[in-house]
Backbone as CSV, one residue per row, in Angstrom:
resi,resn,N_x,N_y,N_z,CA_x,CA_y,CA_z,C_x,C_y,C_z
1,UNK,-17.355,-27.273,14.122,-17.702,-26.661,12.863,-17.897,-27.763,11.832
2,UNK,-19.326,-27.732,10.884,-19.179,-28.789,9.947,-18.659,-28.849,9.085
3,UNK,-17.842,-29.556,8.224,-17.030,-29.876,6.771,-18.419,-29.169,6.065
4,UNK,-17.945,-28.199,5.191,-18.192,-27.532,3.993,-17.621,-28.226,3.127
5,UNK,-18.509,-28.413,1.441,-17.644,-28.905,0.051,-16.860,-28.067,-0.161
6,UNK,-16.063,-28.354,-0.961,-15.361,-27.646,-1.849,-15.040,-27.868,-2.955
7,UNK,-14.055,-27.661,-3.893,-14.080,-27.945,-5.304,-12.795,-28.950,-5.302
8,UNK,-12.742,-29.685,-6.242,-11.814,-30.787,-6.474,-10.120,-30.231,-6.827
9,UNK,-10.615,-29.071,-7.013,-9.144,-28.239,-7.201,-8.602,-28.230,-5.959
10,UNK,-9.308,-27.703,-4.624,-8.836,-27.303,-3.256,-8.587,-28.967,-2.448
11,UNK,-9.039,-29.533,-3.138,-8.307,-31.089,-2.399,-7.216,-31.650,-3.377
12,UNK,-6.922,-31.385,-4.672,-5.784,-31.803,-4.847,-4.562,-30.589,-4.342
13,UNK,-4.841,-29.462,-4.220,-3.914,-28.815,-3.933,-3.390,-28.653,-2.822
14,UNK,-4.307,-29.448,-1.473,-4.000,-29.952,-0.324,-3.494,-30.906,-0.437
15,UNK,-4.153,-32.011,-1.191,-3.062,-33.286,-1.124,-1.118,-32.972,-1.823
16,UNK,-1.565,-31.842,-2.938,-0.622,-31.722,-3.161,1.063,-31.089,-1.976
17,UNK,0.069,-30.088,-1.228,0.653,-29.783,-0.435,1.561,-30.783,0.621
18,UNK,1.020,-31.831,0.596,1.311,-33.063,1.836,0.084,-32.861,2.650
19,UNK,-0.699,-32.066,2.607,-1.623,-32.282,3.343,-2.973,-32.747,3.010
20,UNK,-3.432,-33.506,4.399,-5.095,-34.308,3.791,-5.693,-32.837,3.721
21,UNK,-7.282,-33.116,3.459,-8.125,-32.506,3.112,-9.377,-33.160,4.535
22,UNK,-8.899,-33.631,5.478,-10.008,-33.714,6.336,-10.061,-32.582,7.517
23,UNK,-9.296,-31.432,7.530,-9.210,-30.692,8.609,-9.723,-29.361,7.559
24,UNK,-9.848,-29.381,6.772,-9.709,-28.162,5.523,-11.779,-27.940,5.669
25,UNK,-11.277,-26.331,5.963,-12.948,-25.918,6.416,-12.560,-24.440,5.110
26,UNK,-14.434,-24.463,5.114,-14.622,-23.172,4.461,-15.178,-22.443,5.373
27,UNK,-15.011,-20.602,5.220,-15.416,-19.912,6.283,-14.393,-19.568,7.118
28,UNK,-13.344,-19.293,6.623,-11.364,-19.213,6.860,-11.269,-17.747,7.206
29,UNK,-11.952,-16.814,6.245,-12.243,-15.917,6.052,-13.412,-14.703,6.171
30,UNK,-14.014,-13.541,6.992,-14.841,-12.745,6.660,-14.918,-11.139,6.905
31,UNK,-15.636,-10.527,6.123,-15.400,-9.660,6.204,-15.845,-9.009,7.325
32,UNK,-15.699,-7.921,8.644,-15.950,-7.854,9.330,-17.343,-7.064,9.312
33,UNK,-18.111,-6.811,10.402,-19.347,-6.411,9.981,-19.601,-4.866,11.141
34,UNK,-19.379,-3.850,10.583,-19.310,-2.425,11.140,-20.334,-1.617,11.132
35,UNK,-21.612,-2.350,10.819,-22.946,-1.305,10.534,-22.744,-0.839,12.050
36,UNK,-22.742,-1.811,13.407,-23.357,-1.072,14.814,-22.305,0.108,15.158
37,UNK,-21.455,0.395,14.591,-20.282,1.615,14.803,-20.843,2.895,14.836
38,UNK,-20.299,3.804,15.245,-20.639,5.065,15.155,-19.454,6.122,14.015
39,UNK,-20.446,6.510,13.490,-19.509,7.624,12.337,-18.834,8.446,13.132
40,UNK,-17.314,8.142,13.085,-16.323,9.287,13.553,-15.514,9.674,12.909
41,UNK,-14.862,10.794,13.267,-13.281,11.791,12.306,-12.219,10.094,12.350
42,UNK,-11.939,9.960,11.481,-10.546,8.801,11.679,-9.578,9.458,10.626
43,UNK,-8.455,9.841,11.581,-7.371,9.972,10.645,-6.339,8.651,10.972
44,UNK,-5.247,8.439,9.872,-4.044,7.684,10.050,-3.002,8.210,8.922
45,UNK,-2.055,8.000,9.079,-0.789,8.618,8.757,0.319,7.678,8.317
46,UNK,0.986,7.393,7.340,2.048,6.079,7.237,2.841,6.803,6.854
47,UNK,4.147,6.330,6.522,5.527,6.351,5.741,6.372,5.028,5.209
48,UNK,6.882,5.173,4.339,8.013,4.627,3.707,8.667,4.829,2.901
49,UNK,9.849,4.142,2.840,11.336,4.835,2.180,11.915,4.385,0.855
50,UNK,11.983,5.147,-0.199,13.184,4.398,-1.134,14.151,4.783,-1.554
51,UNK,15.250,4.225,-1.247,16.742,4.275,-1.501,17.208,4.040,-2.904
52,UNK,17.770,5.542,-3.401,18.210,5.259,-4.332,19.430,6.197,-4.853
53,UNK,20.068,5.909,-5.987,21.206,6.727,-6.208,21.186,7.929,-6.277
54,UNK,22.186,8.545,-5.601,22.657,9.869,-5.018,22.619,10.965,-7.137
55,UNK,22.695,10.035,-7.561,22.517,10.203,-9.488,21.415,11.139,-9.729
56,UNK,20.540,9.371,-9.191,19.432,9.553,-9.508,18.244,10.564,-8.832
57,UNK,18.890,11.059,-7.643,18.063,11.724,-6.759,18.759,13.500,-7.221
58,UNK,19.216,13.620,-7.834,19.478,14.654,-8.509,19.093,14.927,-10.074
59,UNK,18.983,13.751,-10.119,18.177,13.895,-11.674,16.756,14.499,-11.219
60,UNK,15.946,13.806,-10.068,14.352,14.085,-9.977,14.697,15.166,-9.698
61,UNK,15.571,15.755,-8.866,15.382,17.295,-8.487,15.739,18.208,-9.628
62,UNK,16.615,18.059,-10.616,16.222,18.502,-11.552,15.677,18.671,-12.891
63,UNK,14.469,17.652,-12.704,13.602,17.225,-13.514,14.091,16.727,-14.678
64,UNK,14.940,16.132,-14.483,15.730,15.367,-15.806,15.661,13.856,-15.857
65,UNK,14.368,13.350,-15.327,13.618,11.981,-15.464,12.824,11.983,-16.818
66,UNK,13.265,10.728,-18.003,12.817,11.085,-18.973,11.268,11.049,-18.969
67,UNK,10.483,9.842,-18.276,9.228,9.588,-17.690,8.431,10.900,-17.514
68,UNK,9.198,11.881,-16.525,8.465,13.307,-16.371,8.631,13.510,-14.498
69,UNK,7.515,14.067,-14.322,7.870,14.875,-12.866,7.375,13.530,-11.621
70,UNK,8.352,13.067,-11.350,8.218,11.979,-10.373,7.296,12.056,-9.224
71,UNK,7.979,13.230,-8.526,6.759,13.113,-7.332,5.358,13.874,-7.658
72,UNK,4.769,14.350,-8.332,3.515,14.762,-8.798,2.964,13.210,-9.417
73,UNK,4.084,12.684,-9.662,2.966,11.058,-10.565,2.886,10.604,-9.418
74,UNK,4.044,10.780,-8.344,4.348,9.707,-7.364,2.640,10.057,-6.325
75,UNK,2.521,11.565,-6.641,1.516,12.120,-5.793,0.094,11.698,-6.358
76,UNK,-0.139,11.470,-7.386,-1.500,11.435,-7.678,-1.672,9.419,-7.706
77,UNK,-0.903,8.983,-7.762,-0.169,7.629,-7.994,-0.898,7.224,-5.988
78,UNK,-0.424,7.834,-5.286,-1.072,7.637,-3.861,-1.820,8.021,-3.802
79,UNK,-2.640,8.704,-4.275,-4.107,9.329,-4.044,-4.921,8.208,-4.459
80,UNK,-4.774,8.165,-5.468,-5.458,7.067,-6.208,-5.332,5.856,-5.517
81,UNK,-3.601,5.152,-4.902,-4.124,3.808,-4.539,-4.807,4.168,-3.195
82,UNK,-4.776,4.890,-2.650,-6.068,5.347,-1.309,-7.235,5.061,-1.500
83,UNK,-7.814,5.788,-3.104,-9.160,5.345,-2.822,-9.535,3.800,-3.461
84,UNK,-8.143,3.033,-3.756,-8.244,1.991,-4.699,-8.569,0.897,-3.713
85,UNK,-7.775,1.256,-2.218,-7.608,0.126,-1.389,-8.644,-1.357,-1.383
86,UNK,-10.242,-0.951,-1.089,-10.622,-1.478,-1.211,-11.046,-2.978,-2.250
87,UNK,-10.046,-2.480,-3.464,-10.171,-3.195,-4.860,-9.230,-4.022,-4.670
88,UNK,-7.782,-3.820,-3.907,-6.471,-4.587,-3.774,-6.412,-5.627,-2.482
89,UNK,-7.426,-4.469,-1.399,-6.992,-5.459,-0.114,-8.551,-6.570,0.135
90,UNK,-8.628,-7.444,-0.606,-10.144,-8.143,-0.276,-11.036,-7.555,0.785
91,UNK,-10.420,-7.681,1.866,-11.662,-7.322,3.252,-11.523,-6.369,3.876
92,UNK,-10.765,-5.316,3.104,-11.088,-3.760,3.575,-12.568,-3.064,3.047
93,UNK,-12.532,-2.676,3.818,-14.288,-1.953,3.498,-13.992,-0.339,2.330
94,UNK,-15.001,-0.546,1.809,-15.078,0.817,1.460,-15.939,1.618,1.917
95,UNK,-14.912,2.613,2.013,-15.255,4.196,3.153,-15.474,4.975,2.538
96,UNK,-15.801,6.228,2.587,-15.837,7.813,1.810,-14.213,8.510,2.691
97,UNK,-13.603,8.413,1.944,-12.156,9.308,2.013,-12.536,10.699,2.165
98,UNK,-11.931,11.587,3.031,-12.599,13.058,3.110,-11.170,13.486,2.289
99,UNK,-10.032,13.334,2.727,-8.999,13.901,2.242,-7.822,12.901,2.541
100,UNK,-6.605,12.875,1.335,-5.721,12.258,0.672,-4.480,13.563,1.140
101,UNK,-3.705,13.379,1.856,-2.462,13.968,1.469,-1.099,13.263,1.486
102,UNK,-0.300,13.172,0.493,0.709,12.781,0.268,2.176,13.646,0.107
103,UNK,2.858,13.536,0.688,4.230,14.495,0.970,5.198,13.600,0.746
104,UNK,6.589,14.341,0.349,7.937,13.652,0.382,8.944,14.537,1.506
105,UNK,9.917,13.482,1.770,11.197,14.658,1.821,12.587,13.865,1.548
106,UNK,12.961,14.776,0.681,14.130,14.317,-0.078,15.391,13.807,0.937
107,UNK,16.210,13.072,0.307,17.553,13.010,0.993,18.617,12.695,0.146
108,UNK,19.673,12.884,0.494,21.008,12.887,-0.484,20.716,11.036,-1.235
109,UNK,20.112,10.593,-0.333,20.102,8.952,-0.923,18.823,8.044,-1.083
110,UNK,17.697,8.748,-0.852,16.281,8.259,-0.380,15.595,9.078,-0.058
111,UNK,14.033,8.843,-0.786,13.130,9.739,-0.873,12.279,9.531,0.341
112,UNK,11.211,9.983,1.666,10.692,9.131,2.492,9.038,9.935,1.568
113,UNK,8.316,9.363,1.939,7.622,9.273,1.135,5.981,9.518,2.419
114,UNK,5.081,10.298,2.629,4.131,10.554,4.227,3.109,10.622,2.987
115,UNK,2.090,9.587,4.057,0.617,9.830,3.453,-0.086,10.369,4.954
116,UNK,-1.395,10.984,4.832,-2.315,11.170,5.734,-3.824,10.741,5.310
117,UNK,-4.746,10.390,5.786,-5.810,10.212,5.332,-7.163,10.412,6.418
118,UNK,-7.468,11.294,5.701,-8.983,11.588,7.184,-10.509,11.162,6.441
119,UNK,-11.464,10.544,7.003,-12.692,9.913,6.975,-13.352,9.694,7.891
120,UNK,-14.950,10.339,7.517,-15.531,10.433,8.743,-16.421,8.931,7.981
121,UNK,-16.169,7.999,9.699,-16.750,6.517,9.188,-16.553,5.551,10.035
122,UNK,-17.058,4.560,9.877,-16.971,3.661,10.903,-15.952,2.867,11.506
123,UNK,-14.767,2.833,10.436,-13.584,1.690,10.631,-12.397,3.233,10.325
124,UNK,-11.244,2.503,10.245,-10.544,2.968,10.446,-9.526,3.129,9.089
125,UNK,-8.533,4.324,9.003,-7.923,4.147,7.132,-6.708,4.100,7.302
126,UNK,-6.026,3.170,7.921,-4.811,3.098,7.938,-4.206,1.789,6.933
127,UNK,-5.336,1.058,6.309,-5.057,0.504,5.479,-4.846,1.344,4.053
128,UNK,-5.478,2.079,4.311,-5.864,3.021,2.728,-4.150,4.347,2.641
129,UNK,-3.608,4.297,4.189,-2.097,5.014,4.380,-1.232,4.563,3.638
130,UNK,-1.485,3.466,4.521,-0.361,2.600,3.730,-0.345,1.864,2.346
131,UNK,-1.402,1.784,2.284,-1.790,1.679,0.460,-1.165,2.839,-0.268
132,UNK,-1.284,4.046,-0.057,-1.354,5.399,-0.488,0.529,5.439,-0.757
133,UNK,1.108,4.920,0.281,2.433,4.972,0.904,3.501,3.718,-0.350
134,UNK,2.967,2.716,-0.069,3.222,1.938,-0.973,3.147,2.067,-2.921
135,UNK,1.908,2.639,-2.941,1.436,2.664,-4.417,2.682,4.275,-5.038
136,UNK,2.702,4.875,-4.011,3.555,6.488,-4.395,5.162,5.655,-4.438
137,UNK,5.427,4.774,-3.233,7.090,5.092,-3.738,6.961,3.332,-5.254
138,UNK,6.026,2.735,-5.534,6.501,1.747,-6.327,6.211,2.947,-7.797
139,UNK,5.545,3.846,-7.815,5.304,4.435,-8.791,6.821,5.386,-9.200
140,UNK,7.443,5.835,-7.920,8.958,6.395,-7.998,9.884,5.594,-8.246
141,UNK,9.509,4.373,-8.010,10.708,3.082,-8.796,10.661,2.891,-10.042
142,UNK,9.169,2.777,-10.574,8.771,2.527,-11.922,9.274,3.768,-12.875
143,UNK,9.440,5.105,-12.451,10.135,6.008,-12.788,11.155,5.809,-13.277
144,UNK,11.948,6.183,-12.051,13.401,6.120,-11.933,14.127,4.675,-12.235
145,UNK,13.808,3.712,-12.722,14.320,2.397,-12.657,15.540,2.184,-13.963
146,UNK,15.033,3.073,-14.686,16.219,3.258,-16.410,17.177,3.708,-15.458
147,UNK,17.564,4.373,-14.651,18.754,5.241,-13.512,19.477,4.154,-12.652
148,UNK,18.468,3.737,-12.160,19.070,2.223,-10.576,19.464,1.212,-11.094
149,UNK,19.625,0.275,-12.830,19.736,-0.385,-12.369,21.133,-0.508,-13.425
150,UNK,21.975,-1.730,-12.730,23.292,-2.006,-13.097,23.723,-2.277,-14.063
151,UNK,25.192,-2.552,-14.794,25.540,-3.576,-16.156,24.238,-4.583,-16.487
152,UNK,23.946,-5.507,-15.052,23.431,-6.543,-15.417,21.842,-6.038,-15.395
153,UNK,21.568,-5.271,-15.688,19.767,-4.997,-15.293,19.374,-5.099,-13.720
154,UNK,20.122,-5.044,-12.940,19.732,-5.258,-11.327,19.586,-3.780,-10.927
155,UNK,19.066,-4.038,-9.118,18.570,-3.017,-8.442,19.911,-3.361,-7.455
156,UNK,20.506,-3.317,-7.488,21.727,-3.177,-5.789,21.379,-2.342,-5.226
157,UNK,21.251,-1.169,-5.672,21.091,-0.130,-4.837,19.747,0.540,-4.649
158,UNK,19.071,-0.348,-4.598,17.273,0.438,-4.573,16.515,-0.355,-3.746
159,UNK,16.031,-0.148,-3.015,15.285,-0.661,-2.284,13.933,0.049,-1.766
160,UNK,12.755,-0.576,-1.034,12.095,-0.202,-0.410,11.466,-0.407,0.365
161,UNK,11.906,0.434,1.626,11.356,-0.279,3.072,10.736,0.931,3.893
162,UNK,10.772,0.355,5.260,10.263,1.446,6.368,8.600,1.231,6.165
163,UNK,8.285,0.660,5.530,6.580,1.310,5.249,6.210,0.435,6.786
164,UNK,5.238,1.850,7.038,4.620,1.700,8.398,3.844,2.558,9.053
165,UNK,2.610,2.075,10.320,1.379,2.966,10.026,2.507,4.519,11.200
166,UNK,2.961,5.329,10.969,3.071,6.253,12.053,1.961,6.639,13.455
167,UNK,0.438,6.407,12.809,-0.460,7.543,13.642,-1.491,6.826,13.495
168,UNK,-2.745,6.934,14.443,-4.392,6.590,13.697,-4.417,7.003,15.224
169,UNK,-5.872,7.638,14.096,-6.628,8.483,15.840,-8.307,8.679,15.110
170,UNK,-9.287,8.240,16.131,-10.343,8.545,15.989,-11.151,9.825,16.873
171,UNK,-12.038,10.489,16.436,-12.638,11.685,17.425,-13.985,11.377,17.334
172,UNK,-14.784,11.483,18.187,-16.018,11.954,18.171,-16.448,13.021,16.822
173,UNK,-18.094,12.599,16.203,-18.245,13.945,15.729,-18.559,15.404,16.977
């Protein structure tokens, strides 16, 4: 492969690194190319979890979040980063989304948080799940966060994990 230029920024920040700049190629990166595909049903499905006080998870249930109704923001909050994906993840493609659904189910200590997403198209939306999955429970932190956090302004007890694709399935039209 031949040495491509680059800008004087990307060789001091290699040298800075400890590293030379004679192995350093452009073309690291591309986006993949899906025109020869065939348009099919693609669904995918994610989840993930956030843990939070047994308080605070009785406050959302009875709508006594001063912010307002958590999982309806939390819900339109994933819809939206679904169809946003493309804007956040560089080399995800943009698709036509047929349908967005986002679900919770409560627990005495943690909310889990299910996206689904179906598109008839060439690639696949399990990036746009887990986008959907992610963007809903950071929007339930951003909520609830006056509740979680300690004397000192901390989160001890909040976290958020589990995010992960559950499902992806393609069909024929």
């Amino acid at each position: 492969m031949p040495k491509l230029s680059y800008s004087k920024r990307f060789c001091e920040d290699e040298i800075h690194m400890g590293q030379g700049t004679e192995n350093y190629y452009f073309n690291k990166i591309k986006m993949v190319d899906i025109g020869d595909k065939e348009d099919v049903l693609r669904v995918a499905s994610a989840e993930g979890s956030i843990k939070l006080k047994s308080e605070t998870i009785k406050r959302i249930k009875n709508g006594e979040i001063e912010k307002g109704d958590v999982l309806h923001s939390s819900e339109i909050a994933g819809i939206l980063g679904a169809k946003k994906t493309p804007s956040l993840i560089p080399l995800c493609h943009s698709i036509p989304i047929n349908k967005v659904n986002i679900s919770f189910e409560i627990k005495e200590d943690k909310i889990i948080v299910r996206s689904e997403i179906r598109s008839i198209g060439k690639t696949g939306v399990e990036m746009e799940a887990l986008t959907a999955v992610s963007i809903a429970l950071l929007t339930i932190w951003d909520m609830v966060k006056k509740y979680e956090k300690d004397a000192n302004g901390q989160y001890p007890e909040t976290w958020i994990n589990n995010i992960r694709v559950l499902n992806k399935s393609k069909e024929p039209l």
